[in-house]
BAMI-145118 format. One line per 10 residues: their letters; for each residue x, y, z of N, C-alpha, C, O. Coordinates in pm, whole numbers, plus 50000, padded with zeros to 5 digits. Each point is the difference from the previous one (the first is absolute). Layout:
BEGIN
A	X/Y/Z/X/Y/Z/X/Y/Z/X/Y/Z ~ ...
***
This chain:
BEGIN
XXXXXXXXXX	53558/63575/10169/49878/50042/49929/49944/49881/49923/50084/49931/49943 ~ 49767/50027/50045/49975/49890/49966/49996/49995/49877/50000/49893/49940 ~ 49995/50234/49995/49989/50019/49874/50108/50058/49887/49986/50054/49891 ~ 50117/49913/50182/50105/49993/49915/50029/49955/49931/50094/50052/49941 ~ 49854/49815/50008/50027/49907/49871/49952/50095/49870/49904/50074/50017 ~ 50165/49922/49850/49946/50049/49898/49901/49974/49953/49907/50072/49965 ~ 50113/49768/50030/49833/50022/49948/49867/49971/50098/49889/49970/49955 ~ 50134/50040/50148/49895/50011/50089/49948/50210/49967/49897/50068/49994 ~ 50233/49951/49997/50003/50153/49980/49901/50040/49878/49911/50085/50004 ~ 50127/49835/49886/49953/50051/49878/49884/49947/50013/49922/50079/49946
XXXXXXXXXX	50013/49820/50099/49859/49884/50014/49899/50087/50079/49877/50004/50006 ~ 50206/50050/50040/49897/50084/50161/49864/50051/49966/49881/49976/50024 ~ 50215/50127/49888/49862/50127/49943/49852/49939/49952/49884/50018/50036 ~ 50207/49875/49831/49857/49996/49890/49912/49870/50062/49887/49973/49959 ~ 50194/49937/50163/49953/49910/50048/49919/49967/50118/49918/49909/50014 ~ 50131/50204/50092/49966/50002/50104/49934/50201/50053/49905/50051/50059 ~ 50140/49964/49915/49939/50182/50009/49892/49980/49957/49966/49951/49892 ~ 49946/50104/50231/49856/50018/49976/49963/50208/50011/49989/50068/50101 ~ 50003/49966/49781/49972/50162/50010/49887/50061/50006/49912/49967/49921 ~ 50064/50135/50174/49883/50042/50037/49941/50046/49876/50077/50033/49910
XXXXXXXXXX	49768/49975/50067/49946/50101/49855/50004/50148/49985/49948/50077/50082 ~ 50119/49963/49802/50040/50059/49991/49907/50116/49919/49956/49939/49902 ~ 50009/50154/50095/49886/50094/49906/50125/50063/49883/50092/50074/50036 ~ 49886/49877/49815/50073/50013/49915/49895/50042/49889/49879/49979/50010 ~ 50185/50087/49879/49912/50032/49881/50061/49961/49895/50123/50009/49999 ~ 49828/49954/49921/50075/49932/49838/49944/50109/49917/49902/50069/50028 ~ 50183/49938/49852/49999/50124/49899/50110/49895/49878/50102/49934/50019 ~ 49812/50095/49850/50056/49952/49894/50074/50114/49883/49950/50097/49942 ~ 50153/49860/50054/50073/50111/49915/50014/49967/49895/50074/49906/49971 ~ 49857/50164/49939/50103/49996/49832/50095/50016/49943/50046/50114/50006
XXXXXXXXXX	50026/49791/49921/50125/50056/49956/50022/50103/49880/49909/50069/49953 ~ 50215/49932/50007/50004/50032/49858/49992/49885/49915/49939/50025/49897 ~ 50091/49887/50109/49942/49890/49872/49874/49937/50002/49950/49912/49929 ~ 50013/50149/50161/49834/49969/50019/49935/49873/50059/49892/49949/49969 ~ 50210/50007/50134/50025/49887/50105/49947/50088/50125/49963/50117/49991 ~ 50041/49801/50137/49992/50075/50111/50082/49930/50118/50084/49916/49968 ~ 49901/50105/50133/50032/49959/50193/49933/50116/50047/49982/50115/49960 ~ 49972/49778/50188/49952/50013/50053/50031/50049/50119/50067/49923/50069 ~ 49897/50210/49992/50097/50055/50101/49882/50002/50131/49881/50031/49997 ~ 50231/49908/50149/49866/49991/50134/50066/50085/50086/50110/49980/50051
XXXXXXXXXX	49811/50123/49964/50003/50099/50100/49998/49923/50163/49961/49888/50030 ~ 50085/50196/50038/50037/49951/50136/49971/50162/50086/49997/50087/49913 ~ 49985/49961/50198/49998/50120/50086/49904/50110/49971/49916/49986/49912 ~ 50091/50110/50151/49945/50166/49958/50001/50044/49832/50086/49959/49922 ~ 49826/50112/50049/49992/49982/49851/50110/50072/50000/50064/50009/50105 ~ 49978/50053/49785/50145/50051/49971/49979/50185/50039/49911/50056/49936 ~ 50152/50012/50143/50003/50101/50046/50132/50051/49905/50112/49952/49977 ~ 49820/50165/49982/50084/50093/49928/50149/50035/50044/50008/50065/50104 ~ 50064/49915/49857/50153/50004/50028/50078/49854/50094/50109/49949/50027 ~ 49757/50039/49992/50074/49874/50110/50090/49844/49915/49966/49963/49888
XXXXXXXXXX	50110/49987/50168/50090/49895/49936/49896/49869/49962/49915/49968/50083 ~ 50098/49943/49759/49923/49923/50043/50102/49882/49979/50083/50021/49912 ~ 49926/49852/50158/50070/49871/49954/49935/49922/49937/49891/49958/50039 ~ 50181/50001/49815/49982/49908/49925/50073/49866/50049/50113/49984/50047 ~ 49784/49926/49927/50065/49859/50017/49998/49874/49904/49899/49973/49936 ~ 50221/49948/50057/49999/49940/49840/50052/49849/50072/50106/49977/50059 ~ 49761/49920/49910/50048/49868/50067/50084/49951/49920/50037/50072/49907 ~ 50003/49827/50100/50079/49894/49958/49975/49867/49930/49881/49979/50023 ~ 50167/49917/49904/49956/49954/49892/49874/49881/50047/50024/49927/50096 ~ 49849/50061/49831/49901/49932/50080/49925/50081/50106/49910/49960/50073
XXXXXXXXXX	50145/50163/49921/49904/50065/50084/49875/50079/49986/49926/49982/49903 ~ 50042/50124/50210/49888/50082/49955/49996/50058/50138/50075/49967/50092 ~ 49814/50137/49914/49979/50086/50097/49990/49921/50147/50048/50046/50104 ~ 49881/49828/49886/49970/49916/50111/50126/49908/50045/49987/49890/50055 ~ 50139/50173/49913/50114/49904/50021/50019/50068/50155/50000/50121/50024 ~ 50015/49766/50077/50041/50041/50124/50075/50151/50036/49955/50078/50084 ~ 50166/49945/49836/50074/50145/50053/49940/50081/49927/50004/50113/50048 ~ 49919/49877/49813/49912/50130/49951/49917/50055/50110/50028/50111/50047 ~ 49835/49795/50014/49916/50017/50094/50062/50041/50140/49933/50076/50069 ~ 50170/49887/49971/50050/50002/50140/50018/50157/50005/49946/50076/50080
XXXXXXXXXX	50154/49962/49803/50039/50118/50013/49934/50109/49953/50047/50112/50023 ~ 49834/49870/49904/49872/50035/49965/49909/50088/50132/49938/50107/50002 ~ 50097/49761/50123/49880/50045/50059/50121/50087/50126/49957/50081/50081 ~ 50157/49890/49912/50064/50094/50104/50035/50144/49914/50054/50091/50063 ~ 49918/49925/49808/50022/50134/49928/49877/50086/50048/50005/50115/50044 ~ 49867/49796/49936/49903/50061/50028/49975/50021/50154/49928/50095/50031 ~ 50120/49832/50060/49994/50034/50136/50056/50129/50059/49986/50061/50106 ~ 50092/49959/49769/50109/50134/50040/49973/50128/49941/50068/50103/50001 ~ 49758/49857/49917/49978/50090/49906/50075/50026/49879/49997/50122/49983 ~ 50053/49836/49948/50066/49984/49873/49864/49945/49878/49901/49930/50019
XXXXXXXXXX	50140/50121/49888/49932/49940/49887/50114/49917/49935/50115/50036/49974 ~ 49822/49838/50004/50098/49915/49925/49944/49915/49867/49887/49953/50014 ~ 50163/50028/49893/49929/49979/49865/50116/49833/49953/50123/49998/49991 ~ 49800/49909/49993/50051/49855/49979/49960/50014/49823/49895/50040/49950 ~ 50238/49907/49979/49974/49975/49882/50024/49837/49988/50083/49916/50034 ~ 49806/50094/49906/49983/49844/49954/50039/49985/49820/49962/50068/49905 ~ 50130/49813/50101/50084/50030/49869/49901/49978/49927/49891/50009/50057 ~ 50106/49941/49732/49883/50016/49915/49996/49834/50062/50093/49940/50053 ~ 49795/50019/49927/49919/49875/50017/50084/49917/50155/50002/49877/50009 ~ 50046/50192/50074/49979/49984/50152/49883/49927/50069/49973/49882/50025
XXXXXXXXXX	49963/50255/49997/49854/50035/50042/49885/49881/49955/49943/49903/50049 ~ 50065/50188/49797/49911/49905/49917/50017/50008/49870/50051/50107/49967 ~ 49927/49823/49951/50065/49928/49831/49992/50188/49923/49900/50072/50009 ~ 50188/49954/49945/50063/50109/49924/49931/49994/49911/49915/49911/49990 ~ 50103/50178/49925/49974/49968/49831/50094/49979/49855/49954/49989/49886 ~ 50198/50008/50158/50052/49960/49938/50104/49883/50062/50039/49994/50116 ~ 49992/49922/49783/50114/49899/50050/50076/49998/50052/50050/49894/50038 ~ 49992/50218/49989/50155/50030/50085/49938/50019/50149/49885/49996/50043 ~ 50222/50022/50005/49950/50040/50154/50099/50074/50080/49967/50119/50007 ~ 50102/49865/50033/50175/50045/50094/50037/49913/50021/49955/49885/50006
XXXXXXXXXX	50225/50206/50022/50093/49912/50045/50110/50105/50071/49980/50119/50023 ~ 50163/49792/50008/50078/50072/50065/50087/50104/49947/50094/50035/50070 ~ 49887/50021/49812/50034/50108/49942/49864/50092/49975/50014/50114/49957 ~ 49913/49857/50058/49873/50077/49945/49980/50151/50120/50005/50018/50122 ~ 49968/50077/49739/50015/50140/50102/49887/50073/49910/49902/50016/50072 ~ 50084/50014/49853/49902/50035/49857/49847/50043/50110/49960/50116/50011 ~ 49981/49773/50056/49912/50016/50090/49999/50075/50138/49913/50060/50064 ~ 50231/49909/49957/50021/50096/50136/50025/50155/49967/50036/50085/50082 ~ 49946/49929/49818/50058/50115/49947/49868/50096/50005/49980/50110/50052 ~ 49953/49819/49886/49843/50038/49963/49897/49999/50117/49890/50054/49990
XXXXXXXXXX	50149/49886/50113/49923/50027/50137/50080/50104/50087/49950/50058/50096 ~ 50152/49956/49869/50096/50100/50052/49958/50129/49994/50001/50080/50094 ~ 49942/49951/49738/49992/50144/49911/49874/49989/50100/49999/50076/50097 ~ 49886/49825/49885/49861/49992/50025/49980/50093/50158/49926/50096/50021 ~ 50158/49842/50063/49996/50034/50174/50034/50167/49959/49929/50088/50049 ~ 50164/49940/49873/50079/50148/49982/49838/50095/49992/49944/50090/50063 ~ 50032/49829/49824/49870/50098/49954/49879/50013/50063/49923/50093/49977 ~ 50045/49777/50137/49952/50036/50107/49943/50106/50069/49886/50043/50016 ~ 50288/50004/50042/50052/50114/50062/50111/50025/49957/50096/49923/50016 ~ 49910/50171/49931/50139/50018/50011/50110/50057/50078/50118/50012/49965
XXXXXXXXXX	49819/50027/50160/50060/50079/50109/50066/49895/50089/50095/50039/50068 ~ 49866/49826/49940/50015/49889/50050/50114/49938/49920/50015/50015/49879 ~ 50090/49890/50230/50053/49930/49875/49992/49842/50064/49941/49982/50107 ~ 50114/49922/49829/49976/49843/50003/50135/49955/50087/50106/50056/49970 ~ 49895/49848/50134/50071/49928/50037/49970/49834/49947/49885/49959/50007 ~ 50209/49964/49950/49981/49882/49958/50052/49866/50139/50069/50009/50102 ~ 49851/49869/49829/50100/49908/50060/49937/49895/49934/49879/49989/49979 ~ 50233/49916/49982/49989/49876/49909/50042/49860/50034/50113/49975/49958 ~ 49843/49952/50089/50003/49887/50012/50097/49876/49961/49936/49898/49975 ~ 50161/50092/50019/50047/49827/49917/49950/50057/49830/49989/50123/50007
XXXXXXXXXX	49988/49841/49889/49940/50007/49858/49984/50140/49979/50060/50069/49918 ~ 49824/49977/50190/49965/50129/49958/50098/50106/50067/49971/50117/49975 ~ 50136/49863/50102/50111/50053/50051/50122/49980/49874/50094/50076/49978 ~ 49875/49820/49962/50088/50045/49859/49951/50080/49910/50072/50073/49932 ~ 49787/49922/50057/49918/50083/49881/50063/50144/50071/50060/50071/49920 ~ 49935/49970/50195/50023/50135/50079/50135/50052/49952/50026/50099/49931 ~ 50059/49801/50128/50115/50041/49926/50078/50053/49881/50077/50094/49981 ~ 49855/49774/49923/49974/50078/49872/49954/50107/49940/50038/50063/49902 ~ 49871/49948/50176/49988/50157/49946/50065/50094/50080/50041/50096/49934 ~ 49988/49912/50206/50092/50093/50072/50142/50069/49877/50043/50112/49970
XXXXXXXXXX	49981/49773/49998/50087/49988/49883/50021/50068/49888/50099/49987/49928 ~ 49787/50104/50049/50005/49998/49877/49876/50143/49940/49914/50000/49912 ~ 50119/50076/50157/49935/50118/50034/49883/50025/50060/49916/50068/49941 ~ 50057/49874/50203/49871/50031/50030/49946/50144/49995/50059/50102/49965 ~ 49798/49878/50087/49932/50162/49986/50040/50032/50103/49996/49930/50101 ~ 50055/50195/49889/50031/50087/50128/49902/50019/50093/50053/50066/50090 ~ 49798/49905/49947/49939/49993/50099/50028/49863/50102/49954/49983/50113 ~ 50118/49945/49826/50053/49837/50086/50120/50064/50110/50116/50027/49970 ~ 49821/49988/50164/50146/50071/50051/50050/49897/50079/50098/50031/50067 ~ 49856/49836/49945/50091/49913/50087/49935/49825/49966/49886/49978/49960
XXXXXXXXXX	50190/49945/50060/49991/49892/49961/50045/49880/50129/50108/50014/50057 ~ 49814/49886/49975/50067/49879/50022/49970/49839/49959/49893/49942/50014 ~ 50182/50025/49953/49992/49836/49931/50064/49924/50117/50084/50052/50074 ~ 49845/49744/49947/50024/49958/50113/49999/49862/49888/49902/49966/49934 ~ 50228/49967/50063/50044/49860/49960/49928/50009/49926/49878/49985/50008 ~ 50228/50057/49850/50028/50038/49867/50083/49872/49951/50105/49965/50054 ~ 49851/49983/49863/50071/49929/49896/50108/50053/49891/49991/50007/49877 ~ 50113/50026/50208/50087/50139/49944/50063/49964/49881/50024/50086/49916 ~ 50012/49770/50062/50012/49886/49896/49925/49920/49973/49925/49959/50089 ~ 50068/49999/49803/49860/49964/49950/50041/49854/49997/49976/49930/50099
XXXXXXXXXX	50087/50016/49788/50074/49953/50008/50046/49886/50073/49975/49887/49960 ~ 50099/50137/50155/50054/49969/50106/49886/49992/50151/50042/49976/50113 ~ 49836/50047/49858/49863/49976/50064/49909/49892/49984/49927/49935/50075 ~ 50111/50068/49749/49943/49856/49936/50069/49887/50031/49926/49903/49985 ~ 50192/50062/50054/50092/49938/49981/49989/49950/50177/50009/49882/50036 ~ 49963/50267/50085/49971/49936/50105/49868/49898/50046/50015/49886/50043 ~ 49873/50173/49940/49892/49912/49978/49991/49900/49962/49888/49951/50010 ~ 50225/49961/49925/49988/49877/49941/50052/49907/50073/50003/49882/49967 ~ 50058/50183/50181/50060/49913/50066/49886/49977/50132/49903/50069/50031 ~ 50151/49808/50028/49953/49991/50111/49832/50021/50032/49919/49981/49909
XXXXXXXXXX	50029/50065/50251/49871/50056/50009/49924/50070/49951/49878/49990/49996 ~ 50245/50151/49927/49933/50114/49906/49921/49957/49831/49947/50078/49921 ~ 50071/49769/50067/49947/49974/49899/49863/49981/50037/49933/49964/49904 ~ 49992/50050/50218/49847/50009/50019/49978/50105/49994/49892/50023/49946 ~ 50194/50111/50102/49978/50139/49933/49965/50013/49867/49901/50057/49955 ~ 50213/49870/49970/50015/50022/49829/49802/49904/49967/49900/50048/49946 ~ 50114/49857/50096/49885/49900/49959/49893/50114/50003/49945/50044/49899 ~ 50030/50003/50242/49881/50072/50001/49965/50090/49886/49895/49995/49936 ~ 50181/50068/50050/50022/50123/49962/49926/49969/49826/49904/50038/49934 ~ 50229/49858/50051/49939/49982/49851/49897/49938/49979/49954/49988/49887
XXXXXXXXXX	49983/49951/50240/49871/49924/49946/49880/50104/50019/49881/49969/49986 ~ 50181/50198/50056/49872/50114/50079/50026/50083/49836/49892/50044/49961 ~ 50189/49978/49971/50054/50089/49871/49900/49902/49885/49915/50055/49930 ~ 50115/49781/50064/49960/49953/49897/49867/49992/50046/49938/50058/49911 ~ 49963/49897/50191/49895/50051/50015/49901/50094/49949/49893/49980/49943 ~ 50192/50172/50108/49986/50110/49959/49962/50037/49813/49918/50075/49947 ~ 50157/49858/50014/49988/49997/49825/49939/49915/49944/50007/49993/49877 ~ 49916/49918/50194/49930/49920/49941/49850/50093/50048/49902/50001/49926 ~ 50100/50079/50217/49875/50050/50006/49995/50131/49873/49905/50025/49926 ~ 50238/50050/50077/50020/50108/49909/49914/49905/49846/49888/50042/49969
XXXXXXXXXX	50158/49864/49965/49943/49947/49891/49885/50038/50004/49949/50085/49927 ~ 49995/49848/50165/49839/49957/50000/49927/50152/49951/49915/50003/49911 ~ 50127/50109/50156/49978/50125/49982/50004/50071/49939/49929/50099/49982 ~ 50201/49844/49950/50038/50125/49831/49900/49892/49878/49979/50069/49900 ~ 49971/49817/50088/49966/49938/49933/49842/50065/49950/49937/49996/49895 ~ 50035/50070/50255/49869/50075/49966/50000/50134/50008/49887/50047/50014 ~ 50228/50055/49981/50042/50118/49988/50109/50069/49925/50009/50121/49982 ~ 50091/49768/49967/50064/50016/49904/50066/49927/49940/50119/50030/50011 ~ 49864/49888/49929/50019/49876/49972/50127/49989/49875/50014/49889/49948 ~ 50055/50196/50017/50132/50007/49964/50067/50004/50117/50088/49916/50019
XXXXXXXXXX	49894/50149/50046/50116/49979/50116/49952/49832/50075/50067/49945/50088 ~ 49843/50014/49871/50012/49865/50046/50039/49869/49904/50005/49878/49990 ~ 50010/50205/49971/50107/49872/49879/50116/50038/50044/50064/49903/50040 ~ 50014/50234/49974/50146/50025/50053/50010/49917/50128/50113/49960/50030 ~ 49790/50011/50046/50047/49908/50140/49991/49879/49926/50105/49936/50000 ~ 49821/50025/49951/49938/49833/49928/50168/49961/49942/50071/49909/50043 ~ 49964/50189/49848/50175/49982/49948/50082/49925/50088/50070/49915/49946 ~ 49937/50100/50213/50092/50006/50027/50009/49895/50041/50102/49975/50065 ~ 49779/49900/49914/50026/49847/50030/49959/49965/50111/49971/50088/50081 ~ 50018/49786/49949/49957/49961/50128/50093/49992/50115/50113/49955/49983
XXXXXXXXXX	49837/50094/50152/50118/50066/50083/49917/49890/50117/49900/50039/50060 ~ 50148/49845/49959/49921/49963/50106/50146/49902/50024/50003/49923/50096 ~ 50085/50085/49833/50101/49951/50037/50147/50048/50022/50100/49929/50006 ~ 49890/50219/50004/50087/50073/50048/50059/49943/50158/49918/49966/50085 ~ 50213/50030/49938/50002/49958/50126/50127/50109/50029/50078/49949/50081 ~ 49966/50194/49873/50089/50076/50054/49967/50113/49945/49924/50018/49905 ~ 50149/50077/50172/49941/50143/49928/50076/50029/49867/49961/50070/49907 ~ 50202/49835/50109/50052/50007/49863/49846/49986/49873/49952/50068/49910 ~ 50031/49846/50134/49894/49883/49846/49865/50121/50026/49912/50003/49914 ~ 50081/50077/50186/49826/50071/50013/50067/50120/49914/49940/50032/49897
XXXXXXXXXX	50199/50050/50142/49965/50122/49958/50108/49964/49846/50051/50087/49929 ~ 49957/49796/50056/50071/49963/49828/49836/50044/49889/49972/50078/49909 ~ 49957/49813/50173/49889/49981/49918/49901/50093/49999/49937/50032/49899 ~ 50042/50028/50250/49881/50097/49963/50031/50170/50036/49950/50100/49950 ~ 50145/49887/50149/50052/50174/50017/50027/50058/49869/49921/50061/49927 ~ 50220/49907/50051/50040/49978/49876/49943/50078/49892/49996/50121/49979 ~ 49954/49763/49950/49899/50003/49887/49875/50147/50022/49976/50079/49909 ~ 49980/49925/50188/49852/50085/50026/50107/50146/50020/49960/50106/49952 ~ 50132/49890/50097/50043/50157/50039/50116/50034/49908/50046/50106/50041 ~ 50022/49852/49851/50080/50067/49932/50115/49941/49996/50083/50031/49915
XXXXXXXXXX	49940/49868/50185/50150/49949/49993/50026/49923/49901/49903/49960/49936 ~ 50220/50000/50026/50038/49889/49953/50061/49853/50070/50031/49900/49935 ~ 49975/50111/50192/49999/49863/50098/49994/50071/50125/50001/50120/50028 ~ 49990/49759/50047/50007/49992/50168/50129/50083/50030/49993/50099/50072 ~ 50147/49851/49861/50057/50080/50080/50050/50180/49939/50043/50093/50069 ~ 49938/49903/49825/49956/50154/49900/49886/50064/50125/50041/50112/50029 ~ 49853/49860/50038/49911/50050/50082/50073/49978/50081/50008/50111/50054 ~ 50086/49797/50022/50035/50039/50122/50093/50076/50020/50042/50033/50111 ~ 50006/50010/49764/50171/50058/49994/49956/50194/50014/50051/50087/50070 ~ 49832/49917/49824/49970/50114/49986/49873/50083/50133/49948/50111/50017
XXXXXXXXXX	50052/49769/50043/49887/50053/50143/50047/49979/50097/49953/50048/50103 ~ 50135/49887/49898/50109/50052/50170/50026/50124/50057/50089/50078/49966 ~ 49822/49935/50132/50040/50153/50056/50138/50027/50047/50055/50110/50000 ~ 50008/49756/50049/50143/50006/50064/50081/50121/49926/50034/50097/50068 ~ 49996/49899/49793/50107/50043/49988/49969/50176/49947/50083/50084/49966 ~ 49759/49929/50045/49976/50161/49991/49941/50048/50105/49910/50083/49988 ~ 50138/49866/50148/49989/50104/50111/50089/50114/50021/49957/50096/50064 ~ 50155/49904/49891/50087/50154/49992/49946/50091/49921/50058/50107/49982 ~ 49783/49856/49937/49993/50092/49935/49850/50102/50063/49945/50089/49937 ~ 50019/49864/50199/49913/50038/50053/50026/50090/50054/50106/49990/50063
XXXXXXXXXX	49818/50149/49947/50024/50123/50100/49905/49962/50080/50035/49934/50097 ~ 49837/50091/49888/49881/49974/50122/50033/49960/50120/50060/49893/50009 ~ 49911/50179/50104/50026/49888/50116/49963/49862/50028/49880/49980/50016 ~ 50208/49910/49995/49931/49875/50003/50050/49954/50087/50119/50010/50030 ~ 49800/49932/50024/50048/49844/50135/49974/49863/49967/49887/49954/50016 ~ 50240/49951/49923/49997/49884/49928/49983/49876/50166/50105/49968/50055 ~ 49831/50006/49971/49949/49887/50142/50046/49869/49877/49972/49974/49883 ~ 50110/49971/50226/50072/49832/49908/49970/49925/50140/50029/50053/50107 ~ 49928/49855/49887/50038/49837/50064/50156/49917/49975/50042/49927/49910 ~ 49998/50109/50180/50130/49896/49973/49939/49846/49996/50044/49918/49919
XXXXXXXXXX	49886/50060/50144/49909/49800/50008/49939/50018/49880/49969/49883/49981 ~ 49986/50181/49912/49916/50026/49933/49991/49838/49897/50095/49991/49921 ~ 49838/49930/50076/49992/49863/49931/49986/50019/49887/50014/49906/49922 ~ 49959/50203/50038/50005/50045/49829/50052/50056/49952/49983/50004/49879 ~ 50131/50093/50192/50172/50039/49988/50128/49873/50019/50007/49890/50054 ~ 50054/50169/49894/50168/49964/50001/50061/50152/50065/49961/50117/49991 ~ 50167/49809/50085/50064/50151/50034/49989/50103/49923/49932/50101/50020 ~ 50136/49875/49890/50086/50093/49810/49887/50067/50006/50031/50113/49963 ~ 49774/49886/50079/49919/50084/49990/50030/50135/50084/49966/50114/49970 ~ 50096/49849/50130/49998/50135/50060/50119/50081/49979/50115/49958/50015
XXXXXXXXXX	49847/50181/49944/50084/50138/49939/50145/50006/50092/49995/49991/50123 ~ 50106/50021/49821/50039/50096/50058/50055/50116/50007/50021/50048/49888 ~ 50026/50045/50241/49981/50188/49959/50030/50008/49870/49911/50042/49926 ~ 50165/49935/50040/50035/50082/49877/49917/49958/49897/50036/50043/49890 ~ 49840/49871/50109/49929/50021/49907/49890/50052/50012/49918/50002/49909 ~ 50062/50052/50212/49882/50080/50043/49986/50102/49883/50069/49986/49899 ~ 49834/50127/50114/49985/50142/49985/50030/50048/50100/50016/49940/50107 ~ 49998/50211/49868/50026/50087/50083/49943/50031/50185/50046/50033/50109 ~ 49810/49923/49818/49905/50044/50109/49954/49872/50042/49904/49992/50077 ~ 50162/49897/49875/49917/49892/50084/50085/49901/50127/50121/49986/50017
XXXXXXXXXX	49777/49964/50049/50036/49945/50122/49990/49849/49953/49932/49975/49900 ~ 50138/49917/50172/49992/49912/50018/49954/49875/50133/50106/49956/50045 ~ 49834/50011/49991/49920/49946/50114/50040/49832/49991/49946/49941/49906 ~ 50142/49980/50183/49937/49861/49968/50012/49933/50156/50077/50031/50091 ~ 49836/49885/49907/50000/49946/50112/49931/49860/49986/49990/49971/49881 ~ 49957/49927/50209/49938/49905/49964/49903/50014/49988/49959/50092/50072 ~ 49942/49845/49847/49855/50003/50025/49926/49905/49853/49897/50053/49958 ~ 50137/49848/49985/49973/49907/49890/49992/50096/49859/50093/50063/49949 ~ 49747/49926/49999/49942/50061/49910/49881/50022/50043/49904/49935/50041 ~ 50147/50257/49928/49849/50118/50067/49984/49933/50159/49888/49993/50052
XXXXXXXXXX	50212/49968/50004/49915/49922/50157/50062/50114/50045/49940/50097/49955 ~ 50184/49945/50134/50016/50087/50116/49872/49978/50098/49891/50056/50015 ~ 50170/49848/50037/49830/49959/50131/50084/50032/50099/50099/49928/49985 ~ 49915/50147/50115/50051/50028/50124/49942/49876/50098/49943/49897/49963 ~ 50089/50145/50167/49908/49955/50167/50021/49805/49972/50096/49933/49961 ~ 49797/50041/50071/49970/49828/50077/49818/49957/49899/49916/50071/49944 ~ 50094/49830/50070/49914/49939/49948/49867/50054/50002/49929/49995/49900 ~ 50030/50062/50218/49851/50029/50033/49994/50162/50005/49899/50070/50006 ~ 50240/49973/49989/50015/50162/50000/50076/50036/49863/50108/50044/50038 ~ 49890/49959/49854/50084/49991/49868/50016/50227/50025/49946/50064/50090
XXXXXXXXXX	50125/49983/49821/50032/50073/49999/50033/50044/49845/50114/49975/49962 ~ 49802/50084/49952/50046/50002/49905/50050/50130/49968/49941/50103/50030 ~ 50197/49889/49894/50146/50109/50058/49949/50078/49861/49963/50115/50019 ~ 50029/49828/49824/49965/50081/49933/49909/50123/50016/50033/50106/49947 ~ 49835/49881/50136/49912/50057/49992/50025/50148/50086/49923/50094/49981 ~ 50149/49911/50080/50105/50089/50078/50083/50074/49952/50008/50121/50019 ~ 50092/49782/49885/50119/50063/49950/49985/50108/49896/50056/50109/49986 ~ 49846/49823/49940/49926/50032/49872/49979/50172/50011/50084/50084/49969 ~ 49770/49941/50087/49955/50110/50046/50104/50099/50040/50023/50115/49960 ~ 50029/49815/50121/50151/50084/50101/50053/50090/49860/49961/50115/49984
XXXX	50126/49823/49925/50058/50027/49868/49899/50110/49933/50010/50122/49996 ~ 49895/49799/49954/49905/50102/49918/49937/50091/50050/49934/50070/49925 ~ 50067/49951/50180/49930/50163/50069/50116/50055/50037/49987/50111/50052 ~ 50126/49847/49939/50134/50098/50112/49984/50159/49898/50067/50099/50029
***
């Protein structure tokens, strides 16, 4: 298979995948603290009782991330309604300083109730991404709403930790580079925005110093996770947002999809049984990060977009 290398695997999607257009609708939600995200509809409007899937990208992402859209447009091919949450200042600049991270559930919670009240005859299938596959978790964790009747997350940073620590080696440090040069970006456009909409919360980003010389996620989420969401360090946030060690506490049905090649794992990321939950499955096979590219070069095969659906409609 030509595409067996990891990171040809993981490069594929956001580099080379060209996706057909897709007819989507955006809808802005309010929170309770009086923030918002931005949620993009995908399929048939929502039919009374029928299942809808929520989808939660991963860090640097948004609705237009290759496996949001891919699986977007095969939900809707199948007639499914599917609803993409875009985390706070994703999309576009939030209104407060904070934003998400890999413990963050507070929001999933609140689009959760939102879909319930919808319909309520209907209930939600999830699936979460790498970042937003930890945000999923976390809340699986920790009493979801009983309209969530099934779940799947795909290369999870199950250690936080021990993720930061991989990225610093080798090729995956152009992963790490990107990433932090797409986050610190991001908060410099977030500034520009709260400066003319709320401009206390733009002194809380201004606090946190100049970030143009961060070169690990240790030094990004010391200085700015950290500080903006409640922790007291990098590894206080990574200790307390590791989904690893509260998956036994999940009932929901879940299907955890791991990459053994995964360039932004270490083994020690992936579970084993006995730290599952009850009801969850475990999946690993090769496929980098979010890649699972099946077939040959000119015929790719993408296995998520298959597997996915398969799970959440059974």
């Amino acid at each position: 298979m030509i595409l067996a290398n990891p990171h040809v695997q993981t490069l594929w999607g956001p580099r080379f995948r060209r996706l057909p257009a897709l007819a989507r609708r955006e809808e802005k939600l309010l929170l309770a603290d009086g923030d918002h995200v931005w949620l993009t509809w995908a399929g048939p409007e929502l039919a009374p009782g029928a299942p809808r899937i929520l989808l939660l990208h991963g860090l640097a992402g948004c609705h237009d991330s290759h496996y949001i859209r891919g699986l977007q447009r095969v939900l809707a091919e199948r007639g499914v309604t599917s609803v993409a949450m875009n985390a706070r200042g994703a999309l576009y600049p939030n209104d407060r300083a904070h934003g998400y991270h890999a413990g963050e559930k507070e929001d999933i919670a609140e689009v959760v109730a939102y879909l319930h009240r919808l319909d309520p005859r209907g209930d939600t299938r999830a699936a979460g991404f790498s970042l937003g596959g930890s945000r999923l978790l976390n809340y699986l964790a920790d009493k979801p709403h009983p309209s969530l009747a099934a779940a799947v997350t795909v290369c999870v940073p199950l250690l936080l930790d021990q993720c930061a620590d991989r990225v610093d080696q080798g090729f995956s440090r152009v992963y790490r580079n990107h990433l932090i040069g797409e986050l610190v970006a991001g908060l410099a456009r977030k500034h520009e925005h709260l400066q003319a909409v709320n401009p206390a919360e733009a002194e809380r980003l201004a606090s946190l110093g100049p970030l143009d010389g961060l070169r690990s996620f240790w030094e990004f989420d010391q200085q700015v996770m950290a500080p903006l969401h409640g922790f007291a360090s990098a590894r206080d946030y990574y200790e307390r947002c590791s989904a690893q060690p509260k998956l036994a506490r999940i009932d929901v049905p879940t299907l955890l999809i791991q990459a053994e090649d995964d360039p932004f794992m270490t083994p020690a990321v992936i579970p084993r049984a006995d730290q599952l939950g009850p009801n969850m499955q475990l999946e690993v096979r090769g496929g980098g990060h979010v890649g699972f590219v099946d077939g040959h070069l000119l015929r790719p095969r993408y296995w998520l977009e298959h597997r996915l659906p398969d799970f959440l409609l059974a």
